[in-house]
N, C-alpha and C positions, 0 to 999 in steps of 0.2 A: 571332472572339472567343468564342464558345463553346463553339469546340471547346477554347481554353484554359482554358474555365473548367470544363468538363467535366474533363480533365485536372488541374486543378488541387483539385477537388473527390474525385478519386477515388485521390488522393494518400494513400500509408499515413497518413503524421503526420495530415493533415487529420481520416480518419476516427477514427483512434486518439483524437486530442484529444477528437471530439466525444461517443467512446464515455466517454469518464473523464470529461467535465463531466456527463453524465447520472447516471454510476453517482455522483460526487458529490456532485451532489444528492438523490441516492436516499442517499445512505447516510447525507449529512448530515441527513433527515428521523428516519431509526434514530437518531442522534445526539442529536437535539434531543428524542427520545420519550424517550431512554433519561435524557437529565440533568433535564425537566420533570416525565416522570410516575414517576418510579423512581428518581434519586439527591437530588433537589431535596427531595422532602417525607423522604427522612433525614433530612437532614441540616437540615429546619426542625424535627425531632421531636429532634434531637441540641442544637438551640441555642432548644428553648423554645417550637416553636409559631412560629419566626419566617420570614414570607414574602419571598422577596429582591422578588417583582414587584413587592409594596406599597411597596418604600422609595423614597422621594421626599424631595425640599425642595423646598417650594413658596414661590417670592416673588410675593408680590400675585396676578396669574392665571396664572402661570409656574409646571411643576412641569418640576424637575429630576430621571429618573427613574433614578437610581444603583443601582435596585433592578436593573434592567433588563441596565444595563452589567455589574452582576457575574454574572448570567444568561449573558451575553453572553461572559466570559470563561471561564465555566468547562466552556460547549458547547466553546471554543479548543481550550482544555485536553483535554479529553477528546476530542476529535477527531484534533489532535494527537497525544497515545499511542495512540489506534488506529493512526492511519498512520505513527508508529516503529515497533509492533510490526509492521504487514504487511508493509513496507519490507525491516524487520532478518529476519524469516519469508524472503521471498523471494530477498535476499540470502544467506541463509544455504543454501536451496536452491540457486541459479546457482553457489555455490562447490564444493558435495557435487560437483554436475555437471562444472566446471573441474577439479575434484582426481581425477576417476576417471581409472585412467590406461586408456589405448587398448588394445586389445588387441595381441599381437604380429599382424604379418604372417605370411600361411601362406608358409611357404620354398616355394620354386619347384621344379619339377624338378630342375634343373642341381644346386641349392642342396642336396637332398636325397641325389643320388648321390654331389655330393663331399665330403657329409658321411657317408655309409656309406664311400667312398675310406680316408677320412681313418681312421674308426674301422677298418677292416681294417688298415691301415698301423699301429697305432699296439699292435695287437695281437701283429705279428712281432718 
């Protein structure tokens, strides 16, 4: 059973997934720095001085924190267009690479003399 799991562990995908859930959490921290400390207080300076964190409705001891969830949407959003643009970026790259076309094959010997044949013959 462990050498299964062994095998199972050192599986491309396996490691690959677990490389892209770290980098995703690592970039998702860039993310949340970038909409908190750098586009959040814009755009409270754009609508007034107003904080999304602070919005609430609060019934009796219950606060309902909508401030939070728009917080929460708009990390989505700007998460999401980072990874269309990396996406469409490296798409765009793997196609450059599909479209170059191969080089020709070097002619062979044979290929070579009866293509000098050919050219003498074609001289007379």
């Amino acid at each position: 059973m462990w050498n299964e799991f062994k095998q199972f562990i050192s599986r491309g995908n396996v490691l690959d997934l677990a490389v892209a859930v770290v980098m995703g959490t690592a970039f998702s921290a860039i993310v949340n720095s970038l909409v908190n400390d750098i586009i959040m207080p814009i755009v409270g300076v754009i609508l007034g001085g107003l904080d999304f964190t602070g919005l609430a409705i609060r019934v009796n001891e219950a606060a309902i924190l909508y401030g939070n969830f728009i917080q929460a949407i708009i990390n989505f959003l700007i998460i999401a267009g980072a990874m269309f643009f990396v996406v469409k970026g490296a798409n765009t790259v793997m196609k450059q690479k599909e479209a170059a076309p191969a080089p020709p094959p070097e002619p062979s010997a044979e290929e070579k003399l009866l293509t000098e044949i050919r050219d003498l013959l074609k001289q007379r």
